[in-house]
N, C-alpha and C positions, 0 to 999 in steps of 0.2 A: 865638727858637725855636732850639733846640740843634742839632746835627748827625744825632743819632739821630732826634731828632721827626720834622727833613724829609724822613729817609727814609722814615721810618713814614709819611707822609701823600703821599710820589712814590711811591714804589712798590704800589700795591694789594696787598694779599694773595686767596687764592684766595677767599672770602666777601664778596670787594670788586669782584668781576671784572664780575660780572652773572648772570644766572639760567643763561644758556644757559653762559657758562664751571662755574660750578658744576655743573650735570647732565650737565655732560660730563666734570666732573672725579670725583665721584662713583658716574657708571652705570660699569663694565667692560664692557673691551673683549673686541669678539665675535667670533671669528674669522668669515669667510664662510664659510658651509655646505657641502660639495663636493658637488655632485648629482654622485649615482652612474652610472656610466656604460651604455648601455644595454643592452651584451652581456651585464653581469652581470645586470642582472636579469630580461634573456630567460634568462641560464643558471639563475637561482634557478626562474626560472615550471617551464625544463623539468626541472630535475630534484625538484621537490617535486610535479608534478601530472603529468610523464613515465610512471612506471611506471602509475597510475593509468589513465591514456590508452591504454597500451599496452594493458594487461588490458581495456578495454572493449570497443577496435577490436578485438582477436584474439578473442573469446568473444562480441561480440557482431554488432560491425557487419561483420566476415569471413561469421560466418554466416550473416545475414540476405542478402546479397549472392550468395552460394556457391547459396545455398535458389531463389532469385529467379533466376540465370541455371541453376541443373537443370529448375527447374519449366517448360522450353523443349522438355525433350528426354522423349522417351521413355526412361528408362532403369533398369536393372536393378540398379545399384550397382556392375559390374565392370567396371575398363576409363574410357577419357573416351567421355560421351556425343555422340554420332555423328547419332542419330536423331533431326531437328528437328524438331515438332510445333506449331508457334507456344503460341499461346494456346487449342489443343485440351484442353487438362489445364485449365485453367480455368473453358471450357465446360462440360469433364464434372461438373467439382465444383457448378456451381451449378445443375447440372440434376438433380441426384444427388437424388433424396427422402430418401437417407439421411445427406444431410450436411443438408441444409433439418431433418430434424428431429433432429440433433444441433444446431444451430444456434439451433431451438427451445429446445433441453433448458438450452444453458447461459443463454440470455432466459432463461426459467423461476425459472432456480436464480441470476442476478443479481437479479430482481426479489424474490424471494421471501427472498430471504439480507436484502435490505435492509429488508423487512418483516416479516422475525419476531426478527434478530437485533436491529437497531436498538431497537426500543422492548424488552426485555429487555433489553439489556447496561445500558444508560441506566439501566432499575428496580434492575437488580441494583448501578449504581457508586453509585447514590445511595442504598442500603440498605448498602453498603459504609463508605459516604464516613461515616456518622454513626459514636459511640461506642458500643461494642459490644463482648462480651465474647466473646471468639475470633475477633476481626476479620480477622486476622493469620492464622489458620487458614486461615478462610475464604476469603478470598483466593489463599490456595496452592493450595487444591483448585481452585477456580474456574477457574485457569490452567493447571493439572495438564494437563490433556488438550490443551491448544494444543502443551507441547512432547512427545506422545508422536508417534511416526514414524506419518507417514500409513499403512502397510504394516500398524505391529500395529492399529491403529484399525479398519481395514479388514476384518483379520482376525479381529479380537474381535467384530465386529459382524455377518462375515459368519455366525461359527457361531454367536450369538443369534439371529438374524433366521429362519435355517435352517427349513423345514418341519419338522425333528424337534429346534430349537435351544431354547434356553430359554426364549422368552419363549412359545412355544405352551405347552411344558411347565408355565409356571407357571401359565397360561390355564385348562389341564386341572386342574391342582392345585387352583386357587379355585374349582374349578364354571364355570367362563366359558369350557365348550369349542367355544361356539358361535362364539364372537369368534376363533379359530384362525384364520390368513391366511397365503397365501404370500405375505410381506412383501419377497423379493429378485426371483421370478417375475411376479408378477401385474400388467400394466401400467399398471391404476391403482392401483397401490401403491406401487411401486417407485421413483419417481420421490417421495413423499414420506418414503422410508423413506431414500433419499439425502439431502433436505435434513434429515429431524433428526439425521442423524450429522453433515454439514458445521457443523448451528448447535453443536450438542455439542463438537465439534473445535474451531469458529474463536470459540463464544463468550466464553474467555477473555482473547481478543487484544484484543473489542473492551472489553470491560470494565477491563482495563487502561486503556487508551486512555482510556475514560471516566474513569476514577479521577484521571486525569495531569491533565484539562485541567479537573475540579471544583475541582482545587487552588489556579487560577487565579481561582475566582470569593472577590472577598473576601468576608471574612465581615461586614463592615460594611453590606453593602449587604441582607442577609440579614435585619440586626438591623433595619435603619431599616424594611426591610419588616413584621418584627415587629412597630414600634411603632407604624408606622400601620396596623396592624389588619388584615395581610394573613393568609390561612390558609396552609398550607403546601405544598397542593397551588397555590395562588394564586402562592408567592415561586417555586416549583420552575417555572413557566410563563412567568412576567412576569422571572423573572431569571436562574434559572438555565441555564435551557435556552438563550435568547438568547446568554448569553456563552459558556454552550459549544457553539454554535454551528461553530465552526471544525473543530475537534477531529470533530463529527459530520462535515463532510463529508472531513475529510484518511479518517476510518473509511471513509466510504463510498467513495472513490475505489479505494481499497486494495480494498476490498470484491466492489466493481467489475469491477476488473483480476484476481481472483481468481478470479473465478465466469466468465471467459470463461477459463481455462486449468484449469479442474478436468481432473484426470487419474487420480491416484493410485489417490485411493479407488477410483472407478467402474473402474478395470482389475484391481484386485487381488480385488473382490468380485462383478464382473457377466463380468470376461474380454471377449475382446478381440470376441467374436460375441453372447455372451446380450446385452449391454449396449445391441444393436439390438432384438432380442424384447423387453424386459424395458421398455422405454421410458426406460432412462438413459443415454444414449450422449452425448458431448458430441464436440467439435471436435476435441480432440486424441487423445479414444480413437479417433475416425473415420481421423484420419491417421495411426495407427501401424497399426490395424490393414489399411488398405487400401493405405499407403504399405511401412512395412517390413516387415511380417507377409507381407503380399504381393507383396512382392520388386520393388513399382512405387516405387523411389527418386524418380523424376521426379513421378509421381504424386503423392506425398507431399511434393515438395518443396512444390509449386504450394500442397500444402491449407497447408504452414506457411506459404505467404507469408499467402495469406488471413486467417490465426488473426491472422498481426502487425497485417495492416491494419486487419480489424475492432477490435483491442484499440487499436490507433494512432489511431484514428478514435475509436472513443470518447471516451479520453482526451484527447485534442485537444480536441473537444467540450464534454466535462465539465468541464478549466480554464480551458476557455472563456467557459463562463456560469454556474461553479458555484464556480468556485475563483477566478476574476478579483477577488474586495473579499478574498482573504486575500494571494495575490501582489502585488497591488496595495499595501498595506500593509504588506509585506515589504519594499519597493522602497527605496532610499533614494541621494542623492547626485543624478547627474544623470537617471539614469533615472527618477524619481520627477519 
């Protein structure tokens, strides 16, 4: 054997070494990772979710607290309040029959939002959702009235509705002057002449909504329905509704929380006294007009706490037993 050969066969080369020399001679090397250290990324947390925080506590959690420790005192709005009253203002509000049927008014107008809008919006995304020639139109109008200012809504509506407003006017016009009603006065009127303008107002918000979460339902499952022999009103029941399912209650939650804060309307078209006579008064026209109309700050504070708790309360409630299988499915990591 020559002198090259024995080296060739003493010395190994790297494919002669073994597995583990080879995959270590072939993998790259990794440097160690540096875990970041934990001031920084408390300082990332507070300054990318800081201003956010700030903005809430100052506009929301100051006030609710500010509302909570006035509603103690007797007081007029000038000055710190002096005059302690405990839970006298509280007393008064829930003995009050005019806040019990404000209280009513906006029950009423949650129950009855969920039951005329809901199944409507639903007919209308699913007459939307098919192919159809000015779809695109139709859709804008539909949504049209969600972003007009609650103020002109109110206002267009108060001088139709009017004793001498247009829709009597047109009543007279067709011979149907028997059917003439005082549509903003009359106290069993009133109250449903409020919900067709809220469903008019908010029913483009939900149809939206509807349109968003049909797009979610595939369309395979549609066809397979097709093929075995299902009708149409059969696929829209057994599938479609089921999956959009979610979408219905995040609408109704919203819905909800809306119908216990109505304000707008019912101030701009009933004022801050007809809206007792008239049977439209809800919770918040009650506390402005017997809080700051009336110069009772303390007063009024107490009714806002109440407004927050009952909406607090709800809501708590409703993702309780009604929104628990979509957060629950939201969850993910170790909370899950």
């Amino acid at each position: 054997m020559s002198t090259s050969e024995h080296a060739r066969t003493a010395v190994p080369g790297p494919l002669e070494a073994g597995d583990d020399g080879a995959a270590a001679a072939s993998s790259p090397v990794r440097a160690p990772r540096r875990r970041q250290a934990p001031w920084r990324r408390w300082l990332e947390i507070l300054l990318l979710a800081g201003p956010g925080v700030a903005v809430f506590v100052t506009f929301v959690i100051v006030p609710v607290v500010m509302a909570g420790y006035y509603g103690f005192f007797k007081w007029s709005g000038y000055g710190p309040p002096v005059e302690f009253v405990g839970l006298r203002n509280y007393e008064l509000i829930l003995t009050d029959p005019k806040f019990l049927d404000a209280l009513w008014h906006n029950g009423f107008v949650l129950v009855m939002s969920l039951v005329l809008q809901g199944p409507v919006a639903i007919a209308i995304a699913l007459l939307l959702n098919r192919r159809m020639r000015g779809r695109s139109l139709i859709r804008v109008l539909v949504f049209v009235p969600y972003v007009l200012s609650e103020v002109i809504v109110a206002i267009g509506f108060s001088l139709m509705l009017h004793t001498a407003g247009a829709v009597n006017d047109v009543l007279d016009r067709a011979g149907l002057g028997a059917l003439r009603q005082d549509w903003l006065a009359d106290p069993d009127l009133a109250i449903w002449s409020l919900m067709l303008i809220l469903v008019w107002k908010y029913i483009g918000f939900a149809v939206i909504l509807m349109l968003a979460g049909l797009q979610g339902v595939p369309d395979e499952l549609r066809e397979a329905a097709a093929i075995d022999g299902a009708s149409y009103w059969k696929t829209q029941w057994y599938i479609t509704l089921p999956l959009l399912g979610p979408t219905i209650r995040i609408w109704a939650f919203l819905s909800i929380i809306g119908s216990l804060q109505v304000f707008d309307l019912v101030f701009v078209i009933w004022g801050q006294y007809v809206a007792d006579t008239a049977g439209t008064s809800t919770m918040a026209t009650y506390m402005v007009a017997n809080g700051r109309i009336s110069g009772a700050y303390g007063y009024g504070s107490a009714v806002a706490v109440v407004i927050f708790l009952v909406s607090l309360v709800v809501a708590l409630v409703y993702q309780r037993y009604v929104l628990r299988r979509d957060t629950e499915g939201a969850l993910t990591g170790g909370a899950a």
